[in-house]
C-alpha positions as CSV (number, residue, x, y, z in Angstrom):
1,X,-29.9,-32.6,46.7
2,X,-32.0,-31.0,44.4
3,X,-34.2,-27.3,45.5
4,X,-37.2,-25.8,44.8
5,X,-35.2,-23.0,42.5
6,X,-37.9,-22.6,39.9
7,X,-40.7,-24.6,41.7
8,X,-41.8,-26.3,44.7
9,X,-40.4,-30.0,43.9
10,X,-42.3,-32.7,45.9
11,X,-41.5,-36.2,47.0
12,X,-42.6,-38.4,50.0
13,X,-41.7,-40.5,52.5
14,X,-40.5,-44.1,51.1
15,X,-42.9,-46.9,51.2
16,X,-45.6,-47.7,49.1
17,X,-48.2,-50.5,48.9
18,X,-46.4,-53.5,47.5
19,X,-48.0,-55.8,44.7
20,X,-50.0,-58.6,46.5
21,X,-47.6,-61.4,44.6
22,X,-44.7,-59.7,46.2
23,X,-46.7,-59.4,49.3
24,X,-47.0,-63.0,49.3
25,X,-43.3,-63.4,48.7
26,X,-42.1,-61.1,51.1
27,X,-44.6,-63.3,54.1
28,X,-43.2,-66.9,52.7
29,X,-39.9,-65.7,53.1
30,X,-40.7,-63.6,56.6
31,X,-42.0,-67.0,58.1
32,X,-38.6,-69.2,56.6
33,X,-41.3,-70.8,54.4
34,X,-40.1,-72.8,50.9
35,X,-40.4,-70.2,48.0
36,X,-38.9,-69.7,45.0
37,X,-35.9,-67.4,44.9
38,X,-35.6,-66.6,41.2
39,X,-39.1,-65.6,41.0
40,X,-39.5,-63.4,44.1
41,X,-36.5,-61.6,42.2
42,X,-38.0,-61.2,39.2
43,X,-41.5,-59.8,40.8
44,X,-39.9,-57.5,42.9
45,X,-37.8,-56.1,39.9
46,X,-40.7,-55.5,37.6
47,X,-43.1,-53.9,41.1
48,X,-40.0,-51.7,41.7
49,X,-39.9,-50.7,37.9
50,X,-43.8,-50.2,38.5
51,X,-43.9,-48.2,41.7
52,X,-41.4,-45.4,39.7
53,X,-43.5,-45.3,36.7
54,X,-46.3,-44.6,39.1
55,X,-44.8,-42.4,41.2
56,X,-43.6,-40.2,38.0
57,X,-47.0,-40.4,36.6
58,X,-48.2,-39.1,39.4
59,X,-45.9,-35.8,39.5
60,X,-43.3,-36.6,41.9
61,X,-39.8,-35.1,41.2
62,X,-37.7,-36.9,43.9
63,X,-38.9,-40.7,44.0
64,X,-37.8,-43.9,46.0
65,X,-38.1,-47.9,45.5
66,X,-41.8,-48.0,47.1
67,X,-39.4,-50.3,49.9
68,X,-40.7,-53.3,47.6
69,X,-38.6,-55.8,48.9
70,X,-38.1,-54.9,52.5
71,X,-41.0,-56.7,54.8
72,X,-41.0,-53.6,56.8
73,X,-38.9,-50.3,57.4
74,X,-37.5,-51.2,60.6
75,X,-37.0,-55.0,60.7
76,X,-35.8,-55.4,57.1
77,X,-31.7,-55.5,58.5
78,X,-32.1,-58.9,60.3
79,X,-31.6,-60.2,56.9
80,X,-28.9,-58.0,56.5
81,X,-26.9,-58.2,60.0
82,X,-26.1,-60.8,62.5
83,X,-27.1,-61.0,66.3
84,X,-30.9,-60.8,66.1
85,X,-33.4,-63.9,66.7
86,X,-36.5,-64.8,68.6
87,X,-39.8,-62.5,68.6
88,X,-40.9,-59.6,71.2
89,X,-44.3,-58.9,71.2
90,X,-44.6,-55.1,70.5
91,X,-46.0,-52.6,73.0
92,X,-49.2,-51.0,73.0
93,X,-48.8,-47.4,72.2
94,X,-49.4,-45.7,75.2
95,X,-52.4,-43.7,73.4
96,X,-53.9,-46.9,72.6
97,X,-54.1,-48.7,75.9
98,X,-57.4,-47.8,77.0
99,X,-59.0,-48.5,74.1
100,X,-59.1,-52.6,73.3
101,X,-62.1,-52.2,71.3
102,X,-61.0,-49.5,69.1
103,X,-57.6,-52.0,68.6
104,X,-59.8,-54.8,67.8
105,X,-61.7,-52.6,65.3
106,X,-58.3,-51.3,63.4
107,X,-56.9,-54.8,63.7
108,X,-60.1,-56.1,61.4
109,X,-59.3,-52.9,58.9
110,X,-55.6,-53.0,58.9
111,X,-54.5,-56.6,59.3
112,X,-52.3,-58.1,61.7
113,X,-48.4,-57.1,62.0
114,X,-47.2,-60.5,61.1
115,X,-43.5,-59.4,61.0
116,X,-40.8,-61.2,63.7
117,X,-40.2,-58.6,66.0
118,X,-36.6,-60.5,67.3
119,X,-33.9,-59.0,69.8
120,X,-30.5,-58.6,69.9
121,X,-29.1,-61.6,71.1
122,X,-25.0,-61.9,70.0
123,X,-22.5,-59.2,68.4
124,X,-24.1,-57.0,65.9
125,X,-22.1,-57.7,62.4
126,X,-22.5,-58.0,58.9
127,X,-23.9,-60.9,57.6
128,X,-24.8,-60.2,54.1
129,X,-25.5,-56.8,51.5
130,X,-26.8,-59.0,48.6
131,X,-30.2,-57.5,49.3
132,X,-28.9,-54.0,49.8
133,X,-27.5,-54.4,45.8
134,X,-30.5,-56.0,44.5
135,X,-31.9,-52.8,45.8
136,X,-29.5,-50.7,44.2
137,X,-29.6,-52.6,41.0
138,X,-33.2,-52.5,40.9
139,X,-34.1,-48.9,41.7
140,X,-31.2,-48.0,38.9
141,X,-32.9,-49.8,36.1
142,X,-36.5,-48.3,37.3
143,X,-34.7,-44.9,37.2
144,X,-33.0,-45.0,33.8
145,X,-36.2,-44.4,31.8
146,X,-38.0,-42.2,34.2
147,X,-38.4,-38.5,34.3
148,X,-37.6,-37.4,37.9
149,X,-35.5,-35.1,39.5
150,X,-33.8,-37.7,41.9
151,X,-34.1,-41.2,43.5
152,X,-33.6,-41.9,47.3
153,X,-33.2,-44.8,49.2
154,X,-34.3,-45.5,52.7
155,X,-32.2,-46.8,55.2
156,X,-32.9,-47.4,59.0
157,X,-31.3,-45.1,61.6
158,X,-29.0,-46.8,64.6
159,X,-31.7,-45.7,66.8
160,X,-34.8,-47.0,64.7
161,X,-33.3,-50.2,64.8
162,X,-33.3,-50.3,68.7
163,X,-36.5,-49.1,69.3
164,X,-37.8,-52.3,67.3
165,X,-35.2,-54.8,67.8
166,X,-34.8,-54.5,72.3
167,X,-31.5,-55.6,72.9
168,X,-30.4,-58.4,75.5
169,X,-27.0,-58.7,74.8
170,X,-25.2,-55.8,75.1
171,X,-24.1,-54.1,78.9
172,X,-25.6,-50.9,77.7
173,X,-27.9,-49.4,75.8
174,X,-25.3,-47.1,74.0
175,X,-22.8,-49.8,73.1
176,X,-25.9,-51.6,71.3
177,X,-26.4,-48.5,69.6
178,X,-22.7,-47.7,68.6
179,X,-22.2,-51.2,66.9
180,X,-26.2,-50.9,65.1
181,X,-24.2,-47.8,63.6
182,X,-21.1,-49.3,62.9
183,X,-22.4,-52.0,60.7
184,X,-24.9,-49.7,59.4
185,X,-22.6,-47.5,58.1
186,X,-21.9,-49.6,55.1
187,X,-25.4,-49.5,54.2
188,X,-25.2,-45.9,54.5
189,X,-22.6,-45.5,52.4
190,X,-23.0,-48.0,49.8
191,X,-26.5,-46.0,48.8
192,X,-24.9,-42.7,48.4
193,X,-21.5,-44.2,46.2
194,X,-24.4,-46.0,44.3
195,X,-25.6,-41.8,43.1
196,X,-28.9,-42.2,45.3
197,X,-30.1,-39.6,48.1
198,X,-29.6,-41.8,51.2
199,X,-32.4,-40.9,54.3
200,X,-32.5,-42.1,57.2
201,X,-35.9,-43.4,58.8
202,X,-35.9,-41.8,62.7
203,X,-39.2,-42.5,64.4
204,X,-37.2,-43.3,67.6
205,X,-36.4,-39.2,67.9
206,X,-40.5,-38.9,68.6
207,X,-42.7,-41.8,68.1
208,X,-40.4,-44.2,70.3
209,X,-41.0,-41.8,73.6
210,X,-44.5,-43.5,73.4
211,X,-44.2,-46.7,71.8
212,X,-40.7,-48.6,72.4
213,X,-39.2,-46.6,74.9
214,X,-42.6,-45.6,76.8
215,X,-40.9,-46.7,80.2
216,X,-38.1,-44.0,80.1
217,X,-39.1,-41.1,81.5
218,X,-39.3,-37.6,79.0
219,X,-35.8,-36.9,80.3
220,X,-34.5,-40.1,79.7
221,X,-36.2,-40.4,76.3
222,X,-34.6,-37.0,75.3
223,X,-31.3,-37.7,76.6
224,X,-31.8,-40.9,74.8
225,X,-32.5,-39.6,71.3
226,X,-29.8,-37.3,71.5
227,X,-27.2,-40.0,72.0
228,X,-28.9,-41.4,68.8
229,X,-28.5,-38.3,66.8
230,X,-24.7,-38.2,67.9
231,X,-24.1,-42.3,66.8
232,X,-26.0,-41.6,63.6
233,X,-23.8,-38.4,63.1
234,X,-20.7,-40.7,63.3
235,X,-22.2,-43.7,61.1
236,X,-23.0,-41.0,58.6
237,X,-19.1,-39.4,58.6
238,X,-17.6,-38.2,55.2
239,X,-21.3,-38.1,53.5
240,X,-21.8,-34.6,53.0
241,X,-25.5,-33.3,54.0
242,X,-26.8,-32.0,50.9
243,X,-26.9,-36.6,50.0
244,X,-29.1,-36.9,53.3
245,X,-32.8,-36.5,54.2
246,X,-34.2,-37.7,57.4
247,X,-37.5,-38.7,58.6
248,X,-39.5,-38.3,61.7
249,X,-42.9,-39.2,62.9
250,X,-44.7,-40.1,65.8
251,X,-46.2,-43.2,64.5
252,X,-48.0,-44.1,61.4
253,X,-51.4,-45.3,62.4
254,X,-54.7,-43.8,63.4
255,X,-55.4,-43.1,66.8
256,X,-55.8,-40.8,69.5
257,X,-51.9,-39.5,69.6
258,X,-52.6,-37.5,72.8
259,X,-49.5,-39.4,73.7
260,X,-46.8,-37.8,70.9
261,X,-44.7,-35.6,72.2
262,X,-44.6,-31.9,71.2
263,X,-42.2,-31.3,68.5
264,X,-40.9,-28.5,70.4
265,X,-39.2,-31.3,73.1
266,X,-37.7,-32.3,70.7
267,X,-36.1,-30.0,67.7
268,X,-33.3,-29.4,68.7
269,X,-32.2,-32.6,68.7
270,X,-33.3,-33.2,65.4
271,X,-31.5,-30.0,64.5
272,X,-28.6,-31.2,65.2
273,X,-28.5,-34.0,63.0
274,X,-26.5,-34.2,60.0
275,X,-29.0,-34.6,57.1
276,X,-30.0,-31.5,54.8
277,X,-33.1,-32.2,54.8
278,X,-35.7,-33.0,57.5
279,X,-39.2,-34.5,56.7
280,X,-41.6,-34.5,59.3
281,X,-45.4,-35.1,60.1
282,X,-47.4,-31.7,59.1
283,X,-51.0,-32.7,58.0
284,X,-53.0,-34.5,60.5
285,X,-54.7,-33.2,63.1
286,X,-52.2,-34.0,65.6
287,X,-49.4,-32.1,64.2
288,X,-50.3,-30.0,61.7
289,X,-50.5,-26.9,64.0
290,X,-46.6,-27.0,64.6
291,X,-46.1,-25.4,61.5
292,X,-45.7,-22.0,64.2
293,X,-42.9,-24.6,66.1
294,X,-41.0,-24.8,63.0
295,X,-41.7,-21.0,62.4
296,X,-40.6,-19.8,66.1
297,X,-37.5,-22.1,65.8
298,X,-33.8,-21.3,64.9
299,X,-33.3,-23.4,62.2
300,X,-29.9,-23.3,60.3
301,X,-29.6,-21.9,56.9
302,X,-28.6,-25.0,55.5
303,X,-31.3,-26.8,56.3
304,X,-34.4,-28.1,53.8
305,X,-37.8,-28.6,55.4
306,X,-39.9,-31.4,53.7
307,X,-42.7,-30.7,55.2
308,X,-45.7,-33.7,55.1
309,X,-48.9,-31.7,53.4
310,X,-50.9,-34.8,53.0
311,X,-51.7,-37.0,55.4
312,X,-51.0,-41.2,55.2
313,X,-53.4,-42.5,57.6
314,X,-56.4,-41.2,55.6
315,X,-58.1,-42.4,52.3
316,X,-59.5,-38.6,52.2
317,X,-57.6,-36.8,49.0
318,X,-56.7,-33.8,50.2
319,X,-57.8,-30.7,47.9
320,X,-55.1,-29.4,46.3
321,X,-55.7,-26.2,46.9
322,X,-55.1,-26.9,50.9
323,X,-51.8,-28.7,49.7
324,X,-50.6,-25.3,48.5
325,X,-51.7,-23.6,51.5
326,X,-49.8,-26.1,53.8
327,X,-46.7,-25.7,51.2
328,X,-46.9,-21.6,51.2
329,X,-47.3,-21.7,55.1
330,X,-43.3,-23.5,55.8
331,X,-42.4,-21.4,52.4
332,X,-43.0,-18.9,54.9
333,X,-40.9,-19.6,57.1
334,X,-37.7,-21.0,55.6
335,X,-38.3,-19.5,51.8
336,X,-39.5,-21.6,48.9
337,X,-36.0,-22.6,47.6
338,X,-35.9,-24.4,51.2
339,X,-38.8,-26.5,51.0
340,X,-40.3,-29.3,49.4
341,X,-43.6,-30.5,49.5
342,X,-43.4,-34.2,51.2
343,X,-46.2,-36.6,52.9
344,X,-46.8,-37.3,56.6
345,X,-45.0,-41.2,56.4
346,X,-45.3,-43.6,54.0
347,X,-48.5,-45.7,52.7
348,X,-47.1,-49.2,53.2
349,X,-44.5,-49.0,56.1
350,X,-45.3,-52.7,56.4
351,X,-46.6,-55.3,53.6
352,X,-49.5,-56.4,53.5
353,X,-50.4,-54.4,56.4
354,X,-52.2,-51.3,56.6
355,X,-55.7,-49.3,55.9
356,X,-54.6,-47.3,52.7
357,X,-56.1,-48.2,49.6
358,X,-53.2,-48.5,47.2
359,X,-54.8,-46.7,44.4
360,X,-56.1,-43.6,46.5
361,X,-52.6,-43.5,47.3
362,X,-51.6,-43.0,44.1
363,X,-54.2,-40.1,43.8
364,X,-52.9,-38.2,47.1
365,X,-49.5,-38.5,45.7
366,X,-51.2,-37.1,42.6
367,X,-52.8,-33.8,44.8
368,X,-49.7,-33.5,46.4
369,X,-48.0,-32.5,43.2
370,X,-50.8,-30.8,41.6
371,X,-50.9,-28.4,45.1
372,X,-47.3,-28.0,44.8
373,X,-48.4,-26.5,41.2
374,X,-51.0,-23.7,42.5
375,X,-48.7,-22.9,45.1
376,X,-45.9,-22.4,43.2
377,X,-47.8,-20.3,40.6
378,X,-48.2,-18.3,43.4
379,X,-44.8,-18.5,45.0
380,X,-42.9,-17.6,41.7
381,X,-45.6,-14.7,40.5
């Protein structure tokens, strides 16, 4: 993994808006509708060649695949594993309960989340990683011409997984989770041997406590998410830390949030996890005052803070000049070799779903990296 040595580098989170013909793809194929094979490959190949050329364009140094051929970050493995079938309709966020009108009012901006939510119904195992190399194979040829520092690939944690997908089959909780991480682990692995930064995708450490696993109670939540750190440790075993980034949020939707729980709760548990670098929500008005959690915390040398400095539930463009103060405030904390500038989550966790304009995206992404200019201007003076 690349550092800020000479500059602040910046990236984000993973997702982007997908093309609206792979959109349509991606929902034929969602709903086990006829569609042609040959050509969803083909469009997704060029929109992933696409989403780099963008994302370079834009000034990013550490890039991903946009997730352009992936329905949705945390439901995209039920093509990949066996044991899942049926739909569970999601929870309402516990800061969104009281409010049916406002959910009514976002469900008219956003869309609908028309992916199968299904459970775990039989023994978690491998059923097939053709999509995981297409995904290789197709982020490699968007890569070869481009000129970025590095290329990741997202991959969904053990616990991610479980907090979508409930299970019914398993005595336990933690036996469900062990075998999510033992079939994982070739996932895992396969993106690292293919050259790629590998992160993991952990809403469950924060976002869950108020979403999927709202009826445990803060202890049981905590207790929870640190068994997931532990099974995630052991998926991730003989991948050194300086391939890993991991991601945390507490939901990637406008709303209240006076649910979240405080970051404090829960860092260190997410200290303890094995990936170098840690990217996490810092920009909207929820969280961005935790900057002065991070700062009071004990957070081990070898750690890399990717800290989000614009936000991904907003068509605002943030100034740049507040992007370099966000990026200066964690360089701060940790020094400027030990932090890149990152988003709060991504801008098209789901396709087709979603309030962010695709082409303000782009021009956030594009004030992300021309903050992470000024401040590092000032940084390196």
């Amino acid at each position: 993994m690349k550092r800020s040595t000479d500059r602040i580098l910046t990236t984000h989170v993973g997702s982007l808006p997908r093309p609206p013909g792979v959109v349509e793809f991606l929902m034929k194929k969602e709903k086990g509708e006829t569609y042609d094979t040959a050509q969803f490959a083909a469009a997704v190949k060029a929109a992933v060649a696409e989403v780099v050329t963008r994302q370079a364009a834009a000034g990013l140094d550490v890039v991903s695949d946009g997730e352009t051929g992936k329905i949705g970050y945390a439901t995209y493995m039920q093509e990949r594993l066996n044991g899942f079938a049926g739909h569970n309709e999601r929870k309402i966020a516990l800061d969104l309960v009281d409010y049916p009108a406002f959910r009514e009012k976002m469900a008219r901006v956003t869309g609908v989340q028309a992916f199968t939510r299904a459970a775990c119904v039989a023994p978690i195992t491998v059923k097939d990683w053709a999509p995981l190399e297409r995904d290789i194979a197709n982020f490699r040829a968007a890569l070869a011409g481009a000129a970025v520092a590095e290329g990741f690939l997202n991959s969904a944690s053990p616990g991610l997984v479980s907090a979508f997908q409930p299970n019914r089959y398993y005595k336990t909780h933690e036996a469900y989770i062990e075998a999510i991480a033992a079939a994982m682990r070739e996932e895992y692995r396969a993106i690292v041997d293919a050259g790629f930064l590998l992160q993991l995708d952990c809403p469950d450490l924060a976002m869950a406590r108020h979403t999927g696993f709202q009826d445990l109670s803060e202890s049981e939540f905590l207790k929870r998410a640190e068994f997931h750190v532990e099974a995630m440790n052991h998926a991730l075993a003989g991948i050194p830390a300086e391939k890993l980034r991991m991601h945390i949020c507490w939901g990637n939707y406008e709303g209240p949030h006076d649910h979240d729980i405080a970051v404090e709760k829960v860092m260190g548990i997410v200290l303890k996890a094995k990936p170098q670098a840690i990217l996490f929500e810092a920009a909207n008005p929820r969280h961005e005052h935790e900057w002065a959690a991070w700062r009071d915390a004990k957070i081990p040398a070898d750690k890399v803070l990717v800290p989000g400095v614009i936000a991904s539930t907003s068509n605002y463009v943030e100034h740049p000049e507040l992007v370099a103060q966000r990026i200066e405030r964690y360089a701060g904390i940790v020094g400027r070799e030990r932090v890149i500038a990152g988003t709060d989550c991504g801008f098209g966790t789901f396709a087709g779903f979603g309030k962010m304009d695709p082409e303000i995206s782009y021009k956030k992404l594009g004030a992300l990296a021309e903050g992470a200019r000024i401040a590092s201007k000032r940084l390196w003076k």
